[in-house]
C-alpha positions as CSV (number, residue, x, y, z in Angstrom):
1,X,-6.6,24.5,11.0
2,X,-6.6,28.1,9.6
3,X,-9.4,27.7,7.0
4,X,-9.0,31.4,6.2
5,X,-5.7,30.8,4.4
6,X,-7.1,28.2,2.5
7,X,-9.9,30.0,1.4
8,X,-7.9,33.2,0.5
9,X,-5.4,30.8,-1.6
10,X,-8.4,30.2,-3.9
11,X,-9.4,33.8,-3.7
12,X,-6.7,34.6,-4.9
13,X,-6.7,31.5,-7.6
14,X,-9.9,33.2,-9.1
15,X,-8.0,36.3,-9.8
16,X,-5.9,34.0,-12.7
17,X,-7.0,32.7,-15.7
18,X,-7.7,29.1,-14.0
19,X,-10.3,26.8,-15.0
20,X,-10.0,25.0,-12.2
21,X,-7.8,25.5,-8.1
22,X,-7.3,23.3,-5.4
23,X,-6.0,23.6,-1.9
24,X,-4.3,20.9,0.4
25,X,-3.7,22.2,4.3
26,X,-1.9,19.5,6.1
27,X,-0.6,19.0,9.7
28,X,1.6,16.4,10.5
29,X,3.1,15.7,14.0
30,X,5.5,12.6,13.5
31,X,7.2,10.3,16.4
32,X,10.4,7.8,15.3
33,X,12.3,5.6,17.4
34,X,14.5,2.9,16.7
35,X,15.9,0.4,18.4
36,X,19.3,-1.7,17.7
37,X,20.1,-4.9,19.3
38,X,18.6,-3.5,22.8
39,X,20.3,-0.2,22.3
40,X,18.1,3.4,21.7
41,X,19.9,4.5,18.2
42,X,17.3,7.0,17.3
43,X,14.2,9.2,18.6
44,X,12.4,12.1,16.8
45,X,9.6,14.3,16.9
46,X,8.8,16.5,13.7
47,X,5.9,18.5,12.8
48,X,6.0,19.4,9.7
49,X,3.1,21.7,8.2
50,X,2.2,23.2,4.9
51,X,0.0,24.1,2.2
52,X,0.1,22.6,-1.6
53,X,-1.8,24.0,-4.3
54,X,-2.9,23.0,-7.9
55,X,-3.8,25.1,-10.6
56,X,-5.1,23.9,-14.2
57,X,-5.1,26.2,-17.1
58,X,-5.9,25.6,-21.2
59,X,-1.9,25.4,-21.2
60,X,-1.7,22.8,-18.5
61,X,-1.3,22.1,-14.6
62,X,0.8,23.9,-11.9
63,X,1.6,22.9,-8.7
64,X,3.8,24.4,-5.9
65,X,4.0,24.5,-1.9
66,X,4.7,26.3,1.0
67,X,5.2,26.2,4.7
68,X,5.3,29.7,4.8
69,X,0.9,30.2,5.7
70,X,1.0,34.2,5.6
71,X,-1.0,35.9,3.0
72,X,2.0,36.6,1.3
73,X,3.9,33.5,1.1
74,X,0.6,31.5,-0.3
75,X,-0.3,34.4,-3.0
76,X,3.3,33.6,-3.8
77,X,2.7,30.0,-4.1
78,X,-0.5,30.5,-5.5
79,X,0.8,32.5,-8.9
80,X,3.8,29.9,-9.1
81,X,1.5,27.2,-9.8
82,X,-0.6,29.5,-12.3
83,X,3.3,30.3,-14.4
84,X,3.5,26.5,-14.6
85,X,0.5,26.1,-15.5
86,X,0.9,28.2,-18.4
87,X,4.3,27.2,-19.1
88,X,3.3,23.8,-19.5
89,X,2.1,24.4,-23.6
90,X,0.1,21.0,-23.8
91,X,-1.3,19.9,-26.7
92,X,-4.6,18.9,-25.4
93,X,-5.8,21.0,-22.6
94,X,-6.1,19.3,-19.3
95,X,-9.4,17.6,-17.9
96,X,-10.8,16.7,-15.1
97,X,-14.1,14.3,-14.3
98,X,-17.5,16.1,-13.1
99,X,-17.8,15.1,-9.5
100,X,-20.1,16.4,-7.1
101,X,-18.5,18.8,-4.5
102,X,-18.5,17.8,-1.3
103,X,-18.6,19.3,2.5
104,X,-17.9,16.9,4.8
105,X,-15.9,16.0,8.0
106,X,-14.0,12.9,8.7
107,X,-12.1,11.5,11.3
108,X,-10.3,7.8,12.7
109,X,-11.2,7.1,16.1
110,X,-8.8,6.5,18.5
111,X,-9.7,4.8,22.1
112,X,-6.0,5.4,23.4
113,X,-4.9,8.9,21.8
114,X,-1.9,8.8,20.4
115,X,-1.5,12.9,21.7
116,X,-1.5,11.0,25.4
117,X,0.6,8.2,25.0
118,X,3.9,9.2,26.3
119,X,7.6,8.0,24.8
120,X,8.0,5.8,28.3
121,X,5.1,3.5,27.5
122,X,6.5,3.2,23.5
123,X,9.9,2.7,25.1
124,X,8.4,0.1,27.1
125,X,6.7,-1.9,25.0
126,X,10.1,-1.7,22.4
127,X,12.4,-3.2,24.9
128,X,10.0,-5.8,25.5
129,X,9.9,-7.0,22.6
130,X,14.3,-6.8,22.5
131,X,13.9,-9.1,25.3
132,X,11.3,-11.5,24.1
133,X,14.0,-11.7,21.1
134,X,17.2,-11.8,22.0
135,X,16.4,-14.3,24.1
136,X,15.7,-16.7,21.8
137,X,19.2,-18.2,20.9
138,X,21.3,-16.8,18.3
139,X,20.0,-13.4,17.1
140,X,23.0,-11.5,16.7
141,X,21.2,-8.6,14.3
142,X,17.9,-7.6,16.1
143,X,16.7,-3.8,14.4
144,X,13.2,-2.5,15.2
145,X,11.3,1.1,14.0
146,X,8.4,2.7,15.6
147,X,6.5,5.4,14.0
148,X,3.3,6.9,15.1
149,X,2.2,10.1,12.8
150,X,-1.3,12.3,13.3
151,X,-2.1,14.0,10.4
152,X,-5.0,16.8,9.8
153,X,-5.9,17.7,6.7
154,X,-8.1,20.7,5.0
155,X,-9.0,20.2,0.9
156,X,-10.9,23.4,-0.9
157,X,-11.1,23.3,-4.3
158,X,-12.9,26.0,-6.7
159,X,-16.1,23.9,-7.3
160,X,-17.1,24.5,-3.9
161,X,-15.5,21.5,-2.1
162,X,-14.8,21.9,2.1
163,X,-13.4,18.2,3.5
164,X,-11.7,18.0,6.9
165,X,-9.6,15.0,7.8
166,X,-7.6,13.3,10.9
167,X,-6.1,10.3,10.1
168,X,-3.8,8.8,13.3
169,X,-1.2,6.3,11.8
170,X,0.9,3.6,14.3
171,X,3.2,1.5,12.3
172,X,5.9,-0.8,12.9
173,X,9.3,-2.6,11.2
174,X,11.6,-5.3,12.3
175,X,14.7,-7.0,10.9
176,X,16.5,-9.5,12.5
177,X,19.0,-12.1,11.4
178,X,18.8,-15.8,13.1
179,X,22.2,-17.9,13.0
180,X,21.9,-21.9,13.4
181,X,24.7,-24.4,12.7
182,X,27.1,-21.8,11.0
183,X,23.8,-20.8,8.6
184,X,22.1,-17.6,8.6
185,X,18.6,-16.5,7.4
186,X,17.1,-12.9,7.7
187,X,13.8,-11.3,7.8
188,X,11.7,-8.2,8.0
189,X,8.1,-7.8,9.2
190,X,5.7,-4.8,8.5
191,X,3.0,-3.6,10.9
192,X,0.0,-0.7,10.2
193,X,-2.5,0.1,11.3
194,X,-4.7,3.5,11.8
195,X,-5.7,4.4,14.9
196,X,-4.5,5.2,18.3
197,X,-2.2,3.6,20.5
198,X,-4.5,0.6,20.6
199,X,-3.4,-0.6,17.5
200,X,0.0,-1.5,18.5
201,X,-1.6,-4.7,20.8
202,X,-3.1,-5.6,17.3
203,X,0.6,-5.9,15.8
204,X,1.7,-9.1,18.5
205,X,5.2,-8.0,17.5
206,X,6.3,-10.2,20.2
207,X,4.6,-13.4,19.2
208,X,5.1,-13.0,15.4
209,X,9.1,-12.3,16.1
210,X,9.2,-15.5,18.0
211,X,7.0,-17.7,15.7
212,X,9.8,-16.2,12.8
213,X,12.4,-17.4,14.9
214,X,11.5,-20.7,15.5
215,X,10.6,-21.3,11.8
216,X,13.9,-19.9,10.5
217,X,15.8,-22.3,12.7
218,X,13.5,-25.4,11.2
219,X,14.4,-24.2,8.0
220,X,18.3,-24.2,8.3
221,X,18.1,-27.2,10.8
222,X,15.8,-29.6,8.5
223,X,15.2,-27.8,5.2
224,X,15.5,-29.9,1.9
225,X,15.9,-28.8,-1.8
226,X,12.5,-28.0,-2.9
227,X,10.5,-30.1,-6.1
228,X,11.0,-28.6,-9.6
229,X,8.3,-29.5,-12.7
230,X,4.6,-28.6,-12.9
231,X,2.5,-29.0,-9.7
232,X,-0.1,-27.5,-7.7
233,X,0.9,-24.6,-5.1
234,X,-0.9,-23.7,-2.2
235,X,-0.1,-20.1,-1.9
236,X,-0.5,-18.6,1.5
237,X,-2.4,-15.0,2.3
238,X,1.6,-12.7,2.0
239,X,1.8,-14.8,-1.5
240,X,-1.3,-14.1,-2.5
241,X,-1.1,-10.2,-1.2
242,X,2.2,-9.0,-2.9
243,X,0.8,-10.8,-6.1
244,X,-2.7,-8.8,-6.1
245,X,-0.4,-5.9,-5.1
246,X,2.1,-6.3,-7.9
247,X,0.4,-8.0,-10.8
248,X,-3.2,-6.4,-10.5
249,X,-3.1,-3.3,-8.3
250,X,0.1,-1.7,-10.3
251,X,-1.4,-2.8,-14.0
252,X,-4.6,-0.7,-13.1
253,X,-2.8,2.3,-12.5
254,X,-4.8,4.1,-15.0
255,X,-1.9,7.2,-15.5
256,X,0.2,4.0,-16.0
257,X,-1.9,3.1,-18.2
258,X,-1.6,6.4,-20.0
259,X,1.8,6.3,-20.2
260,X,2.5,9.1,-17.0
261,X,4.2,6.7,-15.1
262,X,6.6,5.4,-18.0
263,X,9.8,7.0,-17.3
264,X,9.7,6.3,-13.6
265,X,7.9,3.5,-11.6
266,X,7.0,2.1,-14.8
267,X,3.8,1.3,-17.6
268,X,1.4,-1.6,-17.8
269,X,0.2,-4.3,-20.1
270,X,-2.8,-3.2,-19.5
271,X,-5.0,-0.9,-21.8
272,X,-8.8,0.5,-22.0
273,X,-9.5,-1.7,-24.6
274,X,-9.1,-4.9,-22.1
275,X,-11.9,-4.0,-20.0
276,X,-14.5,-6.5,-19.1
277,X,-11.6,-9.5,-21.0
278,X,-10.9,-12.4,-19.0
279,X,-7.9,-12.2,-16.9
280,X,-8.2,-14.8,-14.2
281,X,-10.4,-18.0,-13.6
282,X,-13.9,-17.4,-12.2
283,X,-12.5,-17.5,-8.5
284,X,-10.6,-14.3,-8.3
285,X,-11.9,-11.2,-7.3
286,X,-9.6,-8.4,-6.8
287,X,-10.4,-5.3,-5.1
288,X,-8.9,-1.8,-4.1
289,X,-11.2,-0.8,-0.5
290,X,-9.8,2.5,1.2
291,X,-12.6,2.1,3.3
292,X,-11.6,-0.6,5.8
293,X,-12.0,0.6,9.0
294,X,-8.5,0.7,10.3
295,X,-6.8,-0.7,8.1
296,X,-3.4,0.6,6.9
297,X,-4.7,2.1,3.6
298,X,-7.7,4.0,4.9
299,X,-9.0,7.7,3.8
300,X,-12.6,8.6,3.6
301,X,-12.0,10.9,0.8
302,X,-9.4,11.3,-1.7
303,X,-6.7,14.4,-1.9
304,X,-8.9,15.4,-4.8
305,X,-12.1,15.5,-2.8
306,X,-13.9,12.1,-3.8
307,X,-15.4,9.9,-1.6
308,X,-14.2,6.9,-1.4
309,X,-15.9,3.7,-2.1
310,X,-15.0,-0.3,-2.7
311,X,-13.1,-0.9,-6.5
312,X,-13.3,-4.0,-8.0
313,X,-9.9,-4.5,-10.3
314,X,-10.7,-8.2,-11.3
315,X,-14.3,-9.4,-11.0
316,X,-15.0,-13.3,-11.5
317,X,-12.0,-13.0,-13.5
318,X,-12.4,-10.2,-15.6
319,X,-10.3,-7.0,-15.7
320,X,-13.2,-4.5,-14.3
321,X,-11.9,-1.4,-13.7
322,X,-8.9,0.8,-13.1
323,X,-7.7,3.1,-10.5
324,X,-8.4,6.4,-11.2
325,X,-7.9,9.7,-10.6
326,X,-9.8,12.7,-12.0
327,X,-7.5,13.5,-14.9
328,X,-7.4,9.9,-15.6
329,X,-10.8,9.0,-15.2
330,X,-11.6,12.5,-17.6
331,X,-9.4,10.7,-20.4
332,X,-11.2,7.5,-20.4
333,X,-14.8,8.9,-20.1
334,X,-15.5,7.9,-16.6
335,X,-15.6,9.2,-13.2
336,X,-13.2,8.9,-10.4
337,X,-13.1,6.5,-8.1
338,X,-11.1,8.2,-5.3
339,X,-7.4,7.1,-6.1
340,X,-5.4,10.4,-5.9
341,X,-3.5,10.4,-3.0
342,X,-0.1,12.1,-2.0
343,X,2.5,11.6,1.0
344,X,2.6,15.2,2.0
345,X,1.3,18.6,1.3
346,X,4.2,19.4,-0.9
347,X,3.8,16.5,-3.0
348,X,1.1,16.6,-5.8
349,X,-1.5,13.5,-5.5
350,X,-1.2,10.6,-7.9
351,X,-3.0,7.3,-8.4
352,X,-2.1,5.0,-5.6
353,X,-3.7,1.8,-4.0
354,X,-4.9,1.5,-0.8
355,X,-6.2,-1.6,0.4
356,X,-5.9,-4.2,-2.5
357,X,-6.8,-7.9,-1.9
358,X,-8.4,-10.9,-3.1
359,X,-12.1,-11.8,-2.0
360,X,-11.8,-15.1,0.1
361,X,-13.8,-17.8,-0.9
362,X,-15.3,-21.0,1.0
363,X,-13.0,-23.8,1.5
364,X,-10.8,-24.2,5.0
365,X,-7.0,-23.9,4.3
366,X,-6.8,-28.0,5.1
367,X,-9.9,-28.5,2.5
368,X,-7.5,-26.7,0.1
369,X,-4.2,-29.3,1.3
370,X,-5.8,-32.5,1.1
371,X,-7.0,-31.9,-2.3
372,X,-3.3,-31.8,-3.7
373,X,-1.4,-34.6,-4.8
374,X,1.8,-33.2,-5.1
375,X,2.6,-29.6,-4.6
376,X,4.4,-26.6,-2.3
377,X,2.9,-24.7,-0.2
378,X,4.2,-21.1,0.1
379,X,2.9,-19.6,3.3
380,X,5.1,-16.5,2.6
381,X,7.7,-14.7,0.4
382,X,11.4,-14.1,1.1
383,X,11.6,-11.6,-2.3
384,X,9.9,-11.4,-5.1
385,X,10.4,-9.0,-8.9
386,X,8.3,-8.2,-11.9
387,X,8.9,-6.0,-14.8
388,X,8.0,-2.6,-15.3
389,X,4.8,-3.3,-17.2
390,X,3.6,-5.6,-14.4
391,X,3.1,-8.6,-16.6
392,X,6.4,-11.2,-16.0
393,X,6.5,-12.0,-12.2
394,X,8.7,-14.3,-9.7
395,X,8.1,-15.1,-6.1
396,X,10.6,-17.0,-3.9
397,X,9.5,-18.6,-0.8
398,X,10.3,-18.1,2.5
399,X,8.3,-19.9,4.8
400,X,6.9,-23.7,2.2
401,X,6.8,-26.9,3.0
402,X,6.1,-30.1,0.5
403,X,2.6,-31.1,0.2
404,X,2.2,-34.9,-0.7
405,X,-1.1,-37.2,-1.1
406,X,-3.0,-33.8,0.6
407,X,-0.5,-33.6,3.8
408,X,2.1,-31.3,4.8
409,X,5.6,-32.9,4.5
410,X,8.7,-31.4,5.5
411,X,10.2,-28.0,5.2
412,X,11.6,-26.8,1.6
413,X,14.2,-23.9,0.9
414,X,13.1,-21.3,-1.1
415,X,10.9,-22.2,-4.1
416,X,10.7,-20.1,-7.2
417,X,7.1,-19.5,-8.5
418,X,8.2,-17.8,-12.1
419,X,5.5,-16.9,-14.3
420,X,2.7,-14.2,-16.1
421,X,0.3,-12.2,-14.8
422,X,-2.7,-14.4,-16.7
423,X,-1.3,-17.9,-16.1
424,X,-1.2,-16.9,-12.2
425,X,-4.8,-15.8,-12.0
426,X,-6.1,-18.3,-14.2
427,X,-4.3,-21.3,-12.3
428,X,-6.6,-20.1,-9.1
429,X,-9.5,-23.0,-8.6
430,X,-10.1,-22.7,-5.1
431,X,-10.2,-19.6,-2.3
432,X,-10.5,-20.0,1.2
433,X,-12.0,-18.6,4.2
434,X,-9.4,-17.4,5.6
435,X,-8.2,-14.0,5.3
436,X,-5.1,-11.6,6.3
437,X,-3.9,-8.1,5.4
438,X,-0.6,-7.3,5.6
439,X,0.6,-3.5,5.6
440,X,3.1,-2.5,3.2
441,X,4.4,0.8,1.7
442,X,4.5,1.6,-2.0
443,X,6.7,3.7,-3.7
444,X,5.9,5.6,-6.6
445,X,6.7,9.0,-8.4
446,X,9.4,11.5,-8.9
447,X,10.0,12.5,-6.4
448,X,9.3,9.4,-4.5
449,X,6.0,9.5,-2.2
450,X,6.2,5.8,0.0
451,X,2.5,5.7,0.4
452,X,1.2,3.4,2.9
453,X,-0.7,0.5,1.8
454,X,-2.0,-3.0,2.6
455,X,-2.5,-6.2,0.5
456,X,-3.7,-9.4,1.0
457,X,-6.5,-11.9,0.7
458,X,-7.2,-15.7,1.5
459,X,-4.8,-18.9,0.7
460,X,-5.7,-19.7,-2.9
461,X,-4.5,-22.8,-4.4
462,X,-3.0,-23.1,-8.1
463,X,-2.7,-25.7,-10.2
464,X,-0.3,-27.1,-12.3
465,X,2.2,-24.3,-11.9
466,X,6.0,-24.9,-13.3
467,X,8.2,-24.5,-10.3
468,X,12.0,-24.2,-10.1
């Protein structure tokens, strides 16, 4: 990457009346293919490169971009983000946290490079798994997306920062719909991972398609109206994820938190002054690691230059901390704890999750069972909603069966787990060993950067949980 560019961007950044710059270089090379019902509907190849830059003033912050990396185009760029900075006529100049400026290299390993892996072998491997499919009885709907992205990535800033990053990204989608009987039942799985081509073994598309398949045709062949009224619910790792996602990740959005997300993905309940209250029962840890090897959510360092490290949201049931950026972390008199991120070089970085999950505990999943008199248990979630302060949630099940005198019964169709934030945490008494990630993107800002994340955790059991 052409660090001379970068560093004449902030050259010329010094010239204005800036009390702080910072510089994003990205490379991305993309690959997209899609497959519907055995037929090639799309294939792509993009590289898309650029330069974003950030400038804070007394008046405010700028931001603008440009794929255009002659001198000309970034000085450009460059005094663009100084007029909005000064444009901006804030009543409180904008802050950043002290951090300590970093040099530092970083990069994902890959034992099969995803630059060598050539569009017959992806092709391949696709088609298998339209075979494996469609052969499995009625699957008239069968959709699946591949996308494989390398991205490089160059931060400066005017503190004295250098970071270099390569960060290889295989990821997978599939929808199908399964008939039985004159019923029908859809679904859609998510795969990530980061890495090379490797990582696509990891997904087992083929076995997970086929496992979905058979469990959606026992659920319109012998599924039965699930129990309503207060029991205990066994909620399985996906449950479990999309709740830590939803109802603890989002909440400790700290700009959410400060009202900078109001207008467009939403606020929180939460505020500063419900730091270290009780949230959850004594069980539930809840944290935010980018630092997973591998996993869908990894950086090494923030697009703000931080190093990354292990957040802890909710910590033996208290709300811990929050997920910060600079400007955030600056407001509430802390320091950052490596949450900016953003999709692209022309988008400005914002706090986002990464990896957020709950800490397993030591109970087996059939420990867990046999302790229940009379319950559901939820392996997985056909849809779920919560409001925009993160605080009223439902989740609807996809994959439960009844649980009765600590043994699994029969199948049930789609029970509704409706309730807050508090009483869901709170109603955890027992983790277990077990543990899944599941990868996921998040969407979030204006315009909208789908960031790619994962959540998950252990099967947690709940008790006495109203369910409809």
């Amino acid at each position: 990457m052409d660090e001379d560019i970068a560093e004449y961007a902030l050259e010329v950044a010094s010239t204005c009346e800036a009390t702080y710059a910072d510089v994003r270089l990205e490379t991305q090379k993309r690959n997209d293919i899609v497959l519907k019902n055995g037929i090639l509907d799309a294939i792509s190849h993009t590289v898309n490169e650029g330069m974003g830059i950030r400038i804070i003033t007394e008046e405010g912050v700028g931001f603008s971009s440009t794929s255009n990396l002659d001198k000309k185009s970034v000085k450009l760029t460059v005094k663009e983000a100084f007029r909005q900075s000064k444009a901006c006529k804030r009543k409180t100049p904008p802050r950043l946290s002290e951090e300590k400026p970093a040099k530092a290299q970083w990069s994902v390993s890959e034992r099969k490079k995803l630059s060598s892996t050539g569009i017959e072998q992806k092709l391949d491997d696709l088609f298998l798994w339209e075979k494996s499919v469609s052969s499995l009885g009625d699957v008239p709907a069968r959709i699946i997306l591949l996308t494989d992205k390398q991205t490089k990535k160059l931060f400066l800033n005017s503190e004295g920062s250098t970071i270099e990053g390569y960060l290889p990204v295989v990821a997978c989608f599939y929808f199908i719909t399964v008939k039985h009987n004159h019923n029908v039942e859809q679904v859609g799985r998510r795969f990530g991972y980061v890495g090379g081509w490797e990582t696509y073994e990891e997904f087992r598309i083929v076995e997970d398609a086929e496992r979905e398949v058979t469990m959606l045709k026992n659920l319109m062949e012998k599924g039965k109206k699930s129990p309503q009224g207060k029991m205990d619910v066994v909620a399985g790792p996906d449950v479990v994820g999309i709740a830590c996602h939803e109802s603890c990740g989002h909440p400790t959005e700290a700009d959410r938190i400060l009202g900078r997300e109001a207008s467009q993905a939403g606020a929180s309940f939460m505020s500063k002054e419900l730091l270290n209250t009780q949230i959850g029962s004594e069980q539930v840890t809840i944290v935010e690691d980018p630092t997973l090897e591998h996993s869908f959510g990894f950086y090494a360092y923030d697009d703000e230059g931080v190093k990354t490290r292990r957040r802890f949201l909710f910590k033996d049931g208290y709300i811990n901390e929050f997920l910060h950026n600079r400007e955030s972390a600056a407001a509430m008199g802390v320091h950052s704890n490596a949450a900016a991120r953003s999709t692209g070089y022309n988008r400005e970085s914002i706090v986002r999750m990464a990896n957020t999950f709950l800490l397993p505990g030591d109970y087996s999943v059939e420990e867990i069972i046999e302790d229940v008199k009379r319950g559901v248990y939820m392996k997985s979630y056909t849809e779920w909603n919560i409001d925009d302060k993160r605080y009223n949630q439902k989740y609807i099940g996809r994959e439960s069966y009844l649980i009765e005198n600590g043994e699994i019964k029969h199948i049930v169709k789609r029970p509704v787990l409706e309730l807050t934030t508090p009483a869901f945490w709170k109603a955890v008494d027992a983790c277990g060993k077990d543990f899944t990630l599941k990868a996921g993107n998040c969407g979030k800002g204006d315009p909208l950067q789908e960031m790619e994340v994962s959540y998950g955790g252990p099967t947690a059991r709940l008790r006495n949980i109203y369910m409809r």
